[in-house]
N, C-alpha and C positions, 0 to 999 in steps of 0.2 A: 562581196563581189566575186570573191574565189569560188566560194560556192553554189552560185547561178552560173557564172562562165562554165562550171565541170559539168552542173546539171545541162546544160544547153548542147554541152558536146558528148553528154552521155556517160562519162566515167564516173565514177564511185566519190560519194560524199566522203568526206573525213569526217568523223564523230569529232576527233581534235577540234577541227574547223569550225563546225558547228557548236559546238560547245560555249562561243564568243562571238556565237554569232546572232545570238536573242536579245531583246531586249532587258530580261531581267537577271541577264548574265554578273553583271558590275552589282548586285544586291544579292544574286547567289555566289558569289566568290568571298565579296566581304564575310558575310555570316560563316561561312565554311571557314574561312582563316581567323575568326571568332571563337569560334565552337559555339555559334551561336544560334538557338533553335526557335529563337522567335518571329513572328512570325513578317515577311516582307509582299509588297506591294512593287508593280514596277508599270507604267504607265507612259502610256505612247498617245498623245494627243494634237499632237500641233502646235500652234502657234498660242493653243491655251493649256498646255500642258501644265502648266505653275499653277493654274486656278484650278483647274481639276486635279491638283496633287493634294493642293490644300484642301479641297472640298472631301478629298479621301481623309486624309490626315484626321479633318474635325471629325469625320465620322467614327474614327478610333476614337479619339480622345471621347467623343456622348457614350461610346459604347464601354469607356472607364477605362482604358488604358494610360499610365500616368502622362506619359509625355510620348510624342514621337517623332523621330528624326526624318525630316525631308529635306533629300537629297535633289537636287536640279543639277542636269549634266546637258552638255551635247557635243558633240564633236562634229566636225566637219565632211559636208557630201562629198561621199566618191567618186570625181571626174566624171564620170558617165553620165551621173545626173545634176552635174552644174548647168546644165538646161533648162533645169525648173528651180535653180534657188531663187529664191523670194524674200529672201533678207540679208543683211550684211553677217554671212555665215563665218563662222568665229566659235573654239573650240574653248567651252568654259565650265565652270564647274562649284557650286556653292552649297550650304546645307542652313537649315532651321531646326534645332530643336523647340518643339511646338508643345507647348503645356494650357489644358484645358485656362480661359480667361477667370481671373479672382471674381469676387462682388466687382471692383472697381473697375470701370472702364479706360481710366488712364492708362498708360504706354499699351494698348492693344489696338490691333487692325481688325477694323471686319473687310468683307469683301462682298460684294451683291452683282447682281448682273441682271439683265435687264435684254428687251429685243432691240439693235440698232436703226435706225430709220435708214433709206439706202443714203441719205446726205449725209450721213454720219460719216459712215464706213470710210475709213482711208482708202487711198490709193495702194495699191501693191507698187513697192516701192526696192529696190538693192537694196537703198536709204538706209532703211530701219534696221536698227539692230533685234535680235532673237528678242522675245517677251521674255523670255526667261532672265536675262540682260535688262531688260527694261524696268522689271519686280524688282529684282537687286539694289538699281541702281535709286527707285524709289524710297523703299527701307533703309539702307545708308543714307543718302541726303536728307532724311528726316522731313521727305514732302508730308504735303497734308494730304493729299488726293492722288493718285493713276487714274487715269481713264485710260483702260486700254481693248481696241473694237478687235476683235476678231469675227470672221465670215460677218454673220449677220449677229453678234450679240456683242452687248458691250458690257465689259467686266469693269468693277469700280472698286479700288482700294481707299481704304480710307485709316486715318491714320486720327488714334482718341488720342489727348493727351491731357 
C-alpha cells in the first residue's frame, strides 16, 4: 500500500519496498536463505488458489520431479480494501509435501472439477472461511469429500482410503 500511495503522489518507489511487495517474494527469500536453486512457482488465484497450486504441483511431479512442497499462505487485506472482503479474512499459513501417487490408491486424494450450475454456486458470504482454510481443514478431519464452488466451477476433493 506504501507503494501505490508514493506512486499516486508522485515520489520515487523504494526498490526495499518493492522487493516484499510481489507475490513470489515469501518463495524467493526462502530459497535465497537456502542457497537453494531449485526451481519455485508462486501463484495468485483466488478463492481457488489451493486447487490450482495443486494442479501445478502434479504437473511437476508427471514432469518427474520426486516430490514437491506446496506452500498455502495468505494474510490479511489492507484497510483500504476491507470493502471487498468476501470471506472471514484470517491470516494463515500451511504446506504439503506432494509425492507422485504409488500403484495403490489408498491414503491419496485426487481432485476433479467440473462447471457449477448457478443453484449450486454459494452465496458470497463474510461466513466462510478462505478455501485455502477449508482444504486444510478437510485433509485433517480425514473427510471423505470437499465440494468446494468457486465463481462458476466446482472443485471436488476426494479422499481413497
Amino acid at each position: 500500500m506504501e507503494l501505490l500511495s508514493d506512486l499516486a503522489q508522485g515520489l520515487p518507489l523504494s526498490p526495499a519496498g518493492f522487493s516484499l511487495s510481489v507475490h513470489n517474494a515469501a518463495a524467493g527469500l526462502f530459497s535465497i536463505a537456502r542457497h537453494d536453486r531449485a526451481s519455485h512457482s508462486a501463484l495468485a488465484a483466488g478463492h481457488g488458489g489451493v486447487e490450482h497450486a495443486v494442479i501445478e504441483a502434479c504437473g511437476l511431479l508427471a514432469d518427474g520431479a520426486p516430490s514437491v512442497l506446496l506452500v498455502v499462505y495468505d494474510g490479511v487485506l489492507p484497510e483500504v480494501f476491507h470493502a471487498f472482503q468476501d470471506c472471514q479474512e484470517q491470516p494463515f499459513a500451511w504446506a504439503w509435501l506432494m509425492q507422485p501417487a504409488s500403484g495403490n490408491a489408498a491414503d491419496t486424494i485426487s481432485l476433479s472439477w467440473g462447471n457449477s450450475d448457478t443453484q449450486d454456486v454459494a452465496a458470497t458470504s463474510t461466513e466462510l472461511q478462505p478455501g485455502g482454510l477449508e482444504v486444510l481443514a478437510f485433509y485433517l478431519r480425514g473427510d471423505r469429500e470437499l465440494l468446494h464452488t468457486v465463481d462458476s466451477r466446482r472443485w471436488r476433493w476426494e479422499r481413497h482410503a
